[in-house]
N, C-alpha and C positions, 0 to 999 in steps of 0.2 A: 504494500500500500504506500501511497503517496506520502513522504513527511512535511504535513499540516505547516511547520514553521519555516521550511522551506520554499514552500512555495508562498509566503506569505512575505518573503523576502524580495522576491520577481516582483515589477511593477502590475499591476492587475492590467489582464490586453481586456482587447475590447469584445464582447460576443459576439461572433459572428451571427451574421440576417442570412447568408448566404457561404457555402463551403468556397465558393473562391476569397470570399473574404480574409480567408488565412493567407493569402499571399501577402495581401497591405498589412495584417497584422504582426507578422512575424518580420518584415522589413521593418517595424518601428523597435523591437529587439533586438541583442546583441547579435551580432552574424554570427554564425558556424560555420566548425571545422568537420569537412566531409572526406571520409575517405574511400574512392571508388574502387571495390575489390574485382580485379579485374577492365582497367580505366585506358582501354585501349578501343572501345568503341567512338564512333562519331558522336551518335545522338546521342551519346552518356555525358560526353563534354560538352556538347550544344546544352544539356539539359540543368548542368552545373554552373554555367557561364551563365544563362539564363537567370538562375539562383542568386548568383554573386550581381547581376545586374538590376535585380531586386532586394540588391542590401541583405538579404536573406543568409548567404556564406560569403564571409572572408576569406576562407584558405580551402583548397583544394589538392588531397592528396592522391595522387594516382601510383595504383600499384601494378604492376603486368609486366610483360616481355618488354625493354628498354626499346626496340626496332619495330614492334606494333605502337608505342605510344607514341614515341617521333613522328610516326606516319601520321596517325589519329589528330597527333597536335598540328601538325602542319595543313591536314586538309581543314579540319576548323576552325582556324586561327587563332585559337584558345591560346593566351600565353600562358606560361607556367612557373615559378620558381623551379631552378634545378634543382632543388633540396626535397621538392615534395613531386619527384617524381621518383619512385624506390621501385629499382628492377628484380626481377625473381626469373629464377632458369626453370620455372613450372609453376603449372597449377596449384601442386600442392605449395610448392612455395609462398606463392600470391596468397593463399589462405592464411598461412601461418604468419606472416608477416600483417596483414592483418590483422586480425587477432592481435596479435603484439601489440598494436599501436593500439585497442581499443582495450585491452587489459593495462598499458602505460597511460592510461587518459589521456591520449594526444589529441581524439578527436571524438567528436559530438554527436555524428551522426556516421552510418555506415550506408554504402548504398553498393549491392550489387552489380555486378556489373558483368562482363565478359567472362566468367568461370562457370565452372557446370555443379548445378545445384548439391548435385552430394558431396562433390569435394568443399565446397567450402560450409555444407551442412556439419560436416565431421568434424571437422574445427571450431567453427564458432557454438556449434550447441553445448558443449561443457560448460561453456561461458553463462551459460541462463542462471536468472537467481530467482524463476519461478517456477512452479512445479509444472503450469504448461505454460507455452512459447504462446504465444496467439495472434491472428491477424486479424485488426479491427479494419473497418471501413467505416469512413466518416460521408455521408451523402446525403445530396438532395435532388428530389424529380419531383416536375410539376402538376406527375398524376398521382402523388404518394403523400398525403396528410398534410395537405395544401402548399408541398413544398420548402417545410421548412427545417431546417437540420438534422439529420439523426444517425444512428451507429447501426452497423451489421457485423454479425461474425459468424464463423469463422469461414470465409470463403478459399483456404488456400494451404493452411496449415495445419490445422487436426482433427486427422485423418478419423480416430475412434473416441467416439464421445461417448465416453465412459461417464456413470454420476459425478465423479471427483472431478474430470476435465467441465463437463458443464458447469458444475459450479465457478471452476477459476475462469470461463469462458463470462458469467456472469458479471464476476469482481473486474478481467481486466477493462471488456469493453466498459461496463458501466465507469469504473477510471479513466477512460477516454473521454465522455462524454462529459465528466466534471471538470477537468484538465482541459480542453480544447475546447468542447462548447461550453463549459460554463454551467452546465446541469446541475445545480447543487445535490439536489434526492432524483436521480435518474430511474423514469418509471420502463421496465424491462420485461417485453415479452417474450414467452420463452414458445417460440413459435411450432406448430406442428399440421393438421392436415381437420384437424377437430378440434372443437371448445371441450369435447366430453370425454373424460377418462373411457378407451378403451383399451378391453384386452390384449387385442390383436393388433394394437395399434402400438410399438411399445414407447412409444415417442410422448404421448398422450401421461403414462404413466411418469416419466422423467420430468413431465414437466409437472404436474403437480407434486411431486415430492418437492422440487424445487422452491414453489410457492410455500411450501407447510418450513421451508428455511426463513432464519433471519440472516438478511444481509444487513451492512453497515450502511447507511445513507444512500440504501437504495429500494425500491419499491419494484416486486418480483412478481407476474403473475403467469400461469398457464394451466393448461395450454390455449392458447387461440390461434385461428388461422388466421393467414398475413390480412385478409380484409377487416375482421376482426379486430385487429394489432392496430391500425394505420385508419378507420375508418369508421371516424364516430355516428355517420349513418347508419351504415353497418352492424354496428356495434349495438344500437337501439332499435332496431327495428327488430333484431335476429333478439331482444331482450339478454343481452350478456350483460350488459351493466349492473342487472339487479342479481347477479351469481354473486355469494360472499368472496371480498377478497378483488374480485374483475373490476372495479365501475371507476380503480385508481389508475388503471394500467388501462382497460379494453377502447380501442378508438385513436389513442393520444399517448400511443410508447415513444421514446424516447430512442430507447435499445431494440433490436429484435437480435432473440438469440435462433438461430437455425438448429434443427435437432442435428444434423450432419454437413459433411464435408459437398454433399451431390447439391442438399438444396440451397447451401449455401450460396454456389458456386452458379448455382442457376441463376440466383437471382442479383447477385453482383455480375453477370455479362447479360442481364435483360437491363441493369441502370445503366451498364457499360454503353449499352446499344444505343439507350435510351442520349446518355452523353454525345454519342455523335453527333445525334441532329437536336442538338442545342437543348435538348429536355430536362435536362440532369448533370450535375458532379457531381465527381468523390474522388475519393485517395487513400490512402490504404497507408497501415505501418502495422510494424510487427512489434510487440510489446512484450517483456521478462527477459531480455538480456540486457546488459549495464547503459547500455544505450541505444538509440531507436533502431532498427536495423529495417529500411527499403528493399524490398523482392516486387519487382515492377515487370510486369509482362511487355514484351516490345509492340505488343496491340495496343496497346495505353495511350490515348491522346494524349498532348503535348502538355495540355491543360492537369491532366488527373496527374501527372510524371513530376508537373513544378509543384503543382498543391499538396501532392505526397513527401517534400521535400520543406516545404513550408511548415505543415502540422508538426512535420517529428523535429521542427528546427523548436516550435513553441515546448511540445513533449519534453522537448530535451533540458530545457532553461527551466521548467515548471514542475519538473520531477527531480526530486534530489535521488542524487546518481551513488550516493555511500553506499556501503554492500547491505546495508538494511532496506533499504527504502523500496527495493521490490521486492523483496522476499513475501 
């Protein structure tokens, strides 16, 4: 959990009306130190340059083959200090070297880049001081609870949603939502395919054990389906409001937690879709290791790539990084 007096040491940013708003918010903050594990793509330095162009990062370290990043540097005209360009004779290399620099505190934020997902998964996941890793999304679309900000998870990281992962899937997103949006008691539905405990359903069950939990400054309910969750018509017409426990959460969540990894994933590339033609933003960060760590898909508009760069630069200054503060 987040340490209360630290973050009360950060100037207070402003709440975002809308998820691009984190781009002008995090440019009024300190800039960050990025390190791109793997910083030998184009669009990676386009997407950093970009960053630093918005006040958002100061220093930019690239790590990779010294003769891919020369190249990379020169077709984007990205300049570099030569100090924060650190060469490795391989992948694994690239990973560990990494690592290093975000176990020495060198740098703020971490963003993936040009390595392949297991080798620098092997590496960096000792590093976690949560018991699960998680990817929150922070979005908004303008056919989804009239468009105004909210968190999904887990679209891309955990894989089996065991009771214990739901629950931490609970605490971290709903920390994202007090942290970034400003949510103080984040209302969290824990989403499934039915409002009614069924047998057969076993998603239904998970979610009402959940509910019968006390979380810390956050408001739990389920199960409800996503119209339900997002849609106070919905919500009163179908009569959920008057379920004990529903009428804090059903219509106006905050959070939606996904019983898995499939429907997760469905519905963060239906907002993705949705993003293209102007519908929708979001952005994504990975939460429980010492600092934010970016896993960005090269489908990712330009838009979702800098805003995901933006949030974990806020993440980063608003979360105290001592080895307690995620635990």
């Amino acid at each position: 959990m987040p340490d209360e007096a630290a973050i009360d040491r950060v100037p207070a940013v402003e709440k975002p009306e809308a998820i691009t708003d984190l781009i002008e918010i995090a440019g009024t903050l300190e800039p960050s130190t990025v390190v791109v594990i793997g910083g030998d793509r184009i669009e990676d330095l386009q997407l950093v340059e970009s960053a630093r162009d918005h006040g958002i990062v100061d220093r930019i370290i690239l790590v990779g083959q010294s003769g891919s990043i020369a190249e990379s540097l020169e077709a984007s005209g990205l300049e570099i200090d030569s100090d924060d360009m650190i060469p490795a004779d391989s992948p694994e290399d690239v990973a560990q070297i990494a690592v290093d620099l975000i176990k020495d505190g060198r740098v703020d934020i971490a963003l993936k880049g040009n390595i392949s997902t297991p080798i620098i998964n092997r590496r960096i996941l000792p590093l976690a001081r949560r018991r699960t890793v998680s990817l929150a999304t922070v979005f908004d679309a303008a056919p989804i609870s009239g468009g105004r900000p909210m968190v999904m998870t887990d679209a891309g990281v955990t894989v089996d949603c065991t009771p214990d992962r739901m629950v931490d899937l609970v605490n971290n997103s709903a920390e994202v939502a007090r942290v970034i949006l400003q949510i103080a008691r984040p209302r969290v539905a824990i989403l499934s395919a039915n409002e009614k405990q069924i047998p057969s359903l076993r998603s239904t069950g998970m979610a009402a054990a959940l509910t019968r939990m006390e979380f810390e400054d956050t408001i739990v309910y389920g199960p409800l389906s996503f119209d339900l969750a997002t849609d106070p018509v919905s919500a009163s017409l179908k009569g959920v409001e008057s379920m004990p426990g529903a009428s804090d959460v059903a219509g106006k969540a905050d959070v939606l937690v996904c019983p898995g990894i499939d429907s997760a994933n469905i519905l963060y590339k239906s907002i993705s879709a949705m993003n293209k033609y102007g519908l929708a933003s979001l952005a994504s960060i990975t939460v429980g290791f010492p600092i934010p760590y970016i896993i960005l898909s090269r489908a990712d508009s330009v838009e979702t790539r800098l805003v995901s760069i933006a949030m974990s630069s806020i993440y980063a200054q608003r979360v105290n990084q001592s080895p307690g503060a995620q635990e």
